[in-house]
Structures are given as structure tokens and as C-alpha cells.
C-alpha positions as CSV (number, residue, x, y, z in Angstrom):
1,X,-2.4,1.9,-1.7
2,X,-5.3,3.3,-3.7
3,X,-4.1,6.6,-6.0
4,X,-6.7,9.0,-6.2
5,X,-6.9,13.0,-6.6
6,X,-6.5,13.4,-3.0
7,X,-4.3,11.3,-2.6
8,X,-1.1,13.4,-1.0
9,X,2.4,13.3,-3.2
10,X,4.6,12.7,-0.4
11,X,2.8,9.2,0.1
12,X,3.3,8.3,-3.7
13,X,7.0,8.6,-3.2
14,X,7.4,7.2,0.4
15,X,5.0,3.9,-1.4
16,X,6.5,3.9,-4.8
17,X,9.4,6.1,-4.5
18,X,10.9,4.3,-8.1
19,X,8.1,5.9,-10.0
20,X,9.2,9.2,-9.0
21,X,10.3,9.5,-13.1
22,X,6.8,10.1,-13.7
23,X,6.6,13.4,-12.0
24,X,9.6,14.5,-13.5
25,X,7.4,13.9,-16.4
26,X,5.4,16.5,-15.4
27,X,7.9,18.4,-13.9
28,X,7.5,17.7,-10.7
29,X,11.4,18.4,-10.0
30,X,12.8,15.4,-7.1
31,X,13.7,17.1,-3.5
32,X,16.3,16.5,-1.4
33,X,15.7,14.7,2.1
34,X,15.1,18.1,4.3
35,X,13.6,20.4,1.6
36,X,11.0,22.8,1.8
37,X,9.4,21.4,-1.2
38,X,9.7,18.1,0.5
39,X,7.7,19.0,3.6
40,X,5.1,20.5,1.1
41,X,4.8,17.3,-0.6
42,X,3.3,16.0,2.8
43,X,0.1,18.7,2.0
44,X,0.4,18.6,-1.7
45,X,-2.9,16.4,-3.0
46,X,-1.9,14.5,-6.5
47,X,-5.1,17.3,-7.9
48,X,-3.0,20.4,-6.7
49,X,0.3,18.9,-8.3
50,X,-1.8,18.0,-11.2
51,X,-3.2,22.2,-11.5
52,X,0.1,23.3,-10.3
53,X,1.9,21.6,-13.2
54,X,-1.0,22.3,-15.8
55,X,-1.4,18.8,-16.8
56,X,-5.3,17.2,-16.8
57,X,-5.9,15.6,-13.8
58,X,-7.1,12.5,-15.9
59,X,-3.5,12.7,-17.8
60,X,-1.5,12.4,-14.2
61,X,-3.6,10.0,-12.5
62,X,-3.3,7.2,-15.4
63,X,0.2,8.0,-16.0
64,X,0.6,7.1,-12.2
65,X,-1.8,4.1,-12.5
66,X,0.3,2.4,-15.0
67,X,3.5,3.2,-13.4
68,X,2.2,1.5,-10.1
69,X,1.2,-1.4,-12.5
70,X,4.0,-1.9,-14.0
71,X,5.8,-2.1,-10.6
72,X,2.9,-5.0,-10.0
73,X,2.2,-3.4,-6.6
74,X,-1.1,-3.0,-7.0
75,X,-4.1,-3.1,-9.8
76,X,-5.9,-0.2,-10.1
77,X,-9.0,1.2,-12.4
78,X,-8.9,4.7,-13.5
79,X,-12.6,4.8,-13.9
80,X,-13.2,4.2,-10.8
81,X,-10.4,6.1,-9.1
82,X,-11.6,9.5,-11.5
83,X,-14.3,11.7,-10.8
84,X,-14.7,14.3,-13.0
């Protein structure tokens, strides 16, 4: 799975639901199964979480991109995945 800005939170956790830590780094709090922040996590883009939380965009995505790495999931390149 390829992690880019509009890429949609809900489909971070359902892929790499371990790496949830991360947005608790951001305080992105975890939500329980039948939330409503759960069901907004289905329309919430990994940019709007990023705004939301006042963290640079370019500071969330790499923290996600070495989280998935470290899992050994999937290799990604921030470069390529950021567009400023």
C-alpha cells in the first residue's frame, strides 16, 4: 500500500494497524470499534489529520514511512510520495 497525503487514515490502520503508535504521536487519539471518530477515519485524508493535528505534512508522512519500513511491509520514498 503506497502512503501518500490522500491517502485515508482508516486504511493506514486497517493495513498497518500496529503502527497506530505513531498517530498517538501526533495525537491522533486510538477509537474504539463503533466510534464516531472511527467512521470519520474512513473520510479523514493523512493531509487533513496532518492540519488537524498541526504537525507538517512532510513530518507525518516520513514518520509513517519509516514505521511501515520497519514493519518490512513495504519500501517506500518520501520524495516521491511528497508534493509540496
Amino acid at each position: 500500500m503506497e502512503i501518500t497525503e490522500k491517502t485515508r487514515v482508516f486504511d493506514i490502520l486497517q493495513n498497518y494497524g500496529d503502527i497506530a503508535g505513531v498517530m498517538v504521536m501526533f495525537g491522533v487519539k486510538p477509537v474504539g470499534k463503533y466510534s464516531l471518530r472511527r467512521i470519520i477515519t474512513r473520510v479523514l485524508t493523512v493531509k487533513m489529520a496532518a492540519r488537524i493535528h498541526r504537525v507538517p505534512l512532510h513530518e507525518f508522512l516520513d514518520k509513517l514511512y519509516k514505521a511501515v519500513e520497519q514493519k518490512g511491509k513495504v519500501s517506500v520514498d518520501p520524495v516521491q510520495n511528497y508534493k509540496r
